[in-house]
C-alpha positions as CSV (number, residue, x, y, z in Angstrom):
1,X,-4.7,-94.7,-57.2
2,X,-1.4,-92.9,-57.5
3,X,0.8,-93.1,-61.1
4,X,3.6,-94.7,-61.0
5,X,6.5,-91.9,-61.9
6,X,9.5,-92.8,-64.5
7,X,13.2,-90.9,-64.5
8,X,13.4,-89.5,-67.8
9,X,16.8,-91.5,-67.9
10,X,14.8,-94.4,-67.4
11,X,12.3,-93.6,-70.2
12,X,15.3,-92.7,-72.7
13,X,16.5,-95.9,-72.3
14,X,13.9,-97.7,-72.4
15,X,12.8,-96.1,-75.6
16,X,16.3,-96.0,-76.9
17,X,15.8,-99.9,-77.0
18,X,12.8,-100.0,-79.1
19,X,14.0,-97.0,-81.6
20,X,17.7,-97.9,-81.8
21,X,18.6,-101.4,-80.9
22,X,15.0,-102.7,-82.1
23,X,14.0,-104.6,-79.4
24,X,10.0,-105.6,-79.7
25,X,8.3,-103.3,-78.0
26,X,6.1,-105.6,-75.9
27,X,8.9,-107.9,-74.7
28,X,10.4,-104.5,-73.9
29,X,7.6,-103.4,-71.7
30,X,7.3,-106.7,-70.2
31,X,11.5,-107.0,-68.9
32,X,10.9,-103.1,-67.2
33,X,8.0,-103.8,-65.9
34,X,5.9,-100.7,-67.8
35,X,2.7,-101.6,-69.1
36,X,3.3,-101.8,-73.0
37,X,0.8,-99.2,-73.9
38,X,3.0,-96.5,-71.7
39,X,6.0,-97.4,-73.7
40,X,4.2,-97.3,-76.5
41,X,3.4,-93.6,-75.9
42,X,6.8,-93.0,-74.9
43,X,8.0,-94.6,-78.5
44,X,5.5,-92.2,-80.1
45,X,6.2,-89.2,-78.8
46,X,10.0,-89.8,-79.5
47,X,9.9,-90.5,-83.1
48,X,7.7,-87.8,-83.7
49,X,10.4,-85.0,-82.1
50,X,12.8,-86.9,-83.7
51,X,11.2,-86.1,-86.7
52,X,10.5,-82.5,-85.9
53,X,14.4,-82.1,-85.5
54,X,16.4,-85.5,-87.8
55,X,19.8,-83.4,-87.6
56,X,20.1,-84.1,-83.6
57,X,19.8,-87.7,-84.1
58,X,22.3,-89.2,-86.9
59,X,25.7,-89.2,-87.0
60,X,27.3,-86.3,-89.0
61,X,30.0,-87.5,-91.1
62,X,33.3,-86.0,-91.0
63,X,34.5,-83.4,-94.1
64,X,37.2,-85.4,-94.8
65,X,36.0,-88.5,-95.5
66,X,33.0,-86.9,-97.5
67,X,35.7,-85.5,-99.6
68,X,36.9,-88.7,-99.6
69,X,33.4,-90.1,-100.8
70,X,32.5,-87.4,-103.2
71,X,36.0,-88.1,-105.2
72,X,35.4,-91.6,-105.4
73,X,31.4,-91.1,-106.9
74,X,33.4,-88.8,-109.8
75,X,35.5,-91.4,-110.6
76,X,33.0,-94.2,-110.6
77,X,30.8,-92.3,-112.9
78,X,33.1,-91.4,-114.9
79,X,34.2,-94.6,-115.0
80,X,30.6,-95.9,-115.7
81,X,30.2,-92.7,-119.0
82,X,33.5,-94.5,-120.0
83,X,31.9,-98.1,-120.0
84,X,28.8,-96.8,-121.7
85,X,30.4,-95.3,-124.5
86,X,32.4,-98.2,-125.0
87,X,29.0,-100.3,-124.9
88,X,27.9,-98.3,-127.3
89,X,30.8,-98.5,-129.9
90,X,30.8,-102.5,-129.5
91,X,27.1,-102.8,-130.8
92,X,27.5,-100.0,-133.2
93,X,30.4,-102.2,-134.8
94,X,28.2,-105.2,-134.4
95,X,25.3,-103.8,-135.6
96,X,27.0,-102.5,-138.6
97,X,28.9,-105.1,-139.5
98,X,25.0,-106.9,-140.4
């Protein structure tokens, strides 16, 4: 009995399904007709190169709006040191006032 032979288009989007929509595997397998232990392999062997090599697979964010993101996480923690000492003065006073 011959294998049955994928595309590698087909595979990648079949496993792009299960690893970045998150559709259940088996219904998955089932709608493309693969038996769900194939796809299954497939999934595997994705996430594990994906792993080998995370940089290829998220999405980079721009320098800009890091820039962006690091100015704001200064201000909000020096906002929060500002709120803490504040915190601190209130129950000082409360504290002392006893």
């Amino acid at each position: 009995m011959q294998r049955k032979q994928y595309s590698s288009q087909f595979v990648d989007n079949l496993v792009r399904c299960v690893l970045d929509e998150g559709q259940q595997l088996t219904l998955a397998a089932k709608n493309a007709g693969v038996h769900p232990g194939v796809l299954s392999k497939w999934v595997k062997t994705r996430r594990n190169q994906r792993m080998a090599s995370p940089i290829e697979y998220c999405n980079p964010i721009p320098s800009d709006e890091l820039s962006t993101m690091k100015r704001r996480v200064d201000l909000l923690e020096d906002r929060v040191e500002s709120l803490r000492s504040i915190l601190q003065k209130l129950l000082e006073k409360k504290y002392s006032s006893r």
